[in-house]
C-alpha positions as CSV (number, residue, x, y, z in Angstrom):
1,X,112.5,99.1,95.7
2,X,109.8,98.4,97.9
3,X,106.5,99.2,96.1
4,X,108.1,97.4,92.6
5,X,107.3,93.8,91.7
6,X,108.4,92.5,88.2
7,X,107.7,89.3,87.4
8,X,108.9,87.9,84.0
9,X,107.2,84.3,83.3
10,X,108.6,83.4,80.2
11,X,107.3,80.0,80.4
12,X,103.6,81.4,80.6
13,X,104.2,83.2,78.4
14,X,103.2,86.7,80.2
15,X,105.1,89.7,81.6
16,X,103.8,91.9,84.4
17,X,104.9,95.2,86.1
18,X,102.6,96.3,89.0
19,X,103.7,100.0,91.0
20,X,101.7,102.2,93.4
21,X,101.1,105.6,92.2
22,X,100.7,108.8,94.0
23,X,97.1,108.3,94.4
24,X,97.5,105.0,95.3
25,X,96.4,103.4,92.7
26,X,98.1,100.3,91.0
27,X,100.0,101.1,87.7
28,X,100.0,97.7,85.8
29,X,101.2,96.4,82.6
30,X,100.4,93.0,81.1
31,X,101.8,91.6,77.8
32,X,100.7,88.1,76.4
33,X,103.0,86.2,73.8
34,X,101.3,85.9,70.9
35,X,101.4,82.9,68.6
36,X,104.5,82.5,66.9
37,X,106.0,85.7,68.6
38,X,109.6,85.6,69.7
39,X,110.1,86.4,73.3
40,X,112.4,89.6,72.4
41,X,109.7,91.0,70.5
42,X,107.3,90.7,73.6
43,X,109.7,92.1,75.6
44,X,110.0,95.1,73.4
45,X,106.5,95.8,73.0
46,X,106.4,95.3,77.2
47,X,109.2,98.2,77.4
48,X,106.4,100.1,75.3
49,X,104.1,99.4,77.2
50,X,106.0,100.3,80.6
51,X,107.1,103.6,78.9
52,X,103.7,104.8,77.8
53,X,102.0,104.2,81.3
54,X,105.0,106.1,82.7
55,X,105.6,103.5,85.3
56,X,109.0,104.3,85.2
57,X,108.7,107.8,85.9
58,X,106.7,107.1,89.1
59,X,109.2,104.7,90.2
60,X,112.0,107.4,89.7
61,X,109.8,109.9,91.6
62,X,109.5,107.5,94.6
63,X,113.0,106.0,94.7
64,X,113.9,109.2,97.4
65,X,111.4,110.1,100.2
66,X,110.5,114.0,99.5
67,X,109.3,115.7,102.8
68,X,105.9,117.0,102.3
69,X,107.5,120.9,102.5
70,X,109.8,120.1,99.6
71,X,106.7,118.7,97.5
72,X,105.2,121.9,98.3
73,X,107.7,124.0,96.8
74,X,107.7,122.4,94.2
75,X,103.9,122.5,93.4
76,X,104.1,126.6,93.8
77,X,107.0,126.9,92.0
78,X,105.0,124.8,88.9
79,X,101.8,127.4,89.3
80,X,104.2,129.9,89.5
81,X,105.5,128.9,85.8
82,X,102.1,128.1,84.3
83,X,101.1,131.4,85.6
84,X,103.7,133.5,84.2
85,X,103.1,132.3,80.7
């Protein structure tokens, strides 16, 4: 995928997961290993992590081109929901 770098550095002890959002900002997420911390539970508190900055989503979202007409739609069909309730 082209705006996705992950780059697991066990030996540093850090993991890192950088995306572009919509806006074009940078998603990141950043996990240390803690003293006496296995490396599984640092990479389960880095899923976490992902998860709750929904870096995952955005990467879903972006793994197909949408043509700006389609993205359209589907914003005036979400206003036409909100609307309606």
């Amino acid at each position: 995928m082209a705006g996705v770098r992950n780059r697991p550095v066990p030996s540093r002890g850090l993991l890192t997961c950088f995306v572009r959002s919509q806006y074009n900002t940078l998603l990141m997420a950043n996990v240390r290993l803690g003293s006496g911390e296995s490396f599984e539970s640092m990479l389960r508190r880095f899923g976490k992590q992902v998860e709750q900055d929904r870096i995952l989503a955005e990467v879903r979202r972006r793994r197909f081109f949408e043509k700006p007409s389609a993205l359209r739609k589907k914003k005036e069909a979400v206003k036409r929901r909100k609307s309606s309730r």
